[in-house]
N, C-alpha and C positions, 0 to 999 in steps of 0.2 A: 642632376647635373652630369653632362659627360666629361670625362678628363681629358684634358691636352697636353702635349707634351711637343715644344719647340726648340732647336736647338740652332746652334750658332747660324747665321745666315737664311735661316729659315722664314718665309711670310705667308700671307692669306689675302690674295689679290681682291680688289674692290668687288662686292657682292654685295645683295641682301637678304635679309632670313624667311622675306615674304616671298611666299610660292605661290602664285594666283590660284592653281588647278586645285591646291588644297582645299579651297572653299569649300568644291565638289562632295569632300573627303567628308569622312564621319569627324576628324579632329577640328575641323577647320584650319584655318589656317594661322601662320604663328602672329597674335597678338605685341607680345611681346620677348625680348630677350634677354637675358640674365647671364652675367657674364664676370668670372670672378678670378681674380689673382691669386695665387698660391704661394708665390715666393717675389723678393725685390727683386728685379733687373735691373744695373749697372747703366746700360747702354740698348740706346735701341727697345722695338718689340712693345711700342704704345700700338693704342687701338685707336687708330684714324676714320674721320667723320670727312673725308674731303668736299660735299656740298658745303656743311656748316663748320670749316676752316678749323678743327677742333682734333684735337691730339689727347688721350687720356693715359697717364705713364704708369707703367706697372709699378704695383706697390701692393706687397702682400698683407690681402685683408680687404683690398679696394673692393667693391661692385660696383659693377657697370650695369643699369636697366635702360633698357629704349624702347618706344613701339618701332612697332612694320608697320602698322597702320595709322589712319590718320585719323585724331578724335572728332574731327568734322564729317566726314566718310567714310563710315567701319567698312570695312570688306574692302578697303582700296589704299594701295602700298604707298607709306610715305616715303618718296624721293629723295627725302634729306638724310635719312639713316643708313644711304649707301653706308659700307665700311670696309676697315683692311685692315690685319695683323703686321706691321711695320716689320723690318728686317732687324732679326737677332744680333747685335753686337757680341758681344758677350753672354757664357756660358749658357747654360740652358732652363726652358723658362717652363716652372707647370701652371698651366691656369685648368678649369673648368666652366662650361658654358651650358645654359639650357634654354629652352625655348618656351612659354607659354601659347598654349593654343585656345582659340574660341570655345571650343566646345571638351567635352571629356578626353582626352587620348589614352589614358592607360588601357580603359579597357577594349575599346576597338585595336588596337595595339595587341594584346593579349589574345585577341581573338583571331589575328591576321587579316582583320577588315579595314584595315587603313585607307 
């Protein structure tokens, strides 16, 4: 997992963690995301799903899992897991987030063959 660290008014505009060209890659591309809260936040600083109207509020200890992909259509980005880092009300937020890939990453990773 990599660490995050957000602070007051801080966000993460709508994105998503599928990267088509990955596929190409030795890792493939990211299957799925894992995504974890560290501490409570007060105010603000859920993790927004705006296709699927859906809001999840930080709460330390929470995980968050979603795919990128779609289990009808591997290799093809599901549209619904757009997301966004909502804006920090209050003081500052640690979470950690990683990514699951199709195929091995550590060691192409290690290798520089990504």
């Amino acid at each position: 997992l990599h660490p995050l660290r957000y602070e007051e008014g801080q966000l993460y505009n709508v994105h998503h963690d599928y990267i088509p060209f990955h596929q190409d890659r030795a890792p493939g591309a990211c299957i799925l995301t894992v995504f974890l809260y560290l501490i409570d936040v007060d105010k603000g600083g859920g993790t927004n799903f705006p296709k699927l109207d859906l809001t999840a509020q930080p709460k330390q200890g929470r995980v968050l899992i979603w795919p990128s992909e779609l289990d009808s259509v591997l290799d093809r980005k599901d549209p619904r897991t757009d997301h966004q880092a909502l804006p920090f009300e209050a003081r500052i937020n640690y979470s950690a987030n990683g990514w699951i890939h199709a195929r091995d990453f550590k060691t192409p990773f290690e290798a520089s063959c990504q």
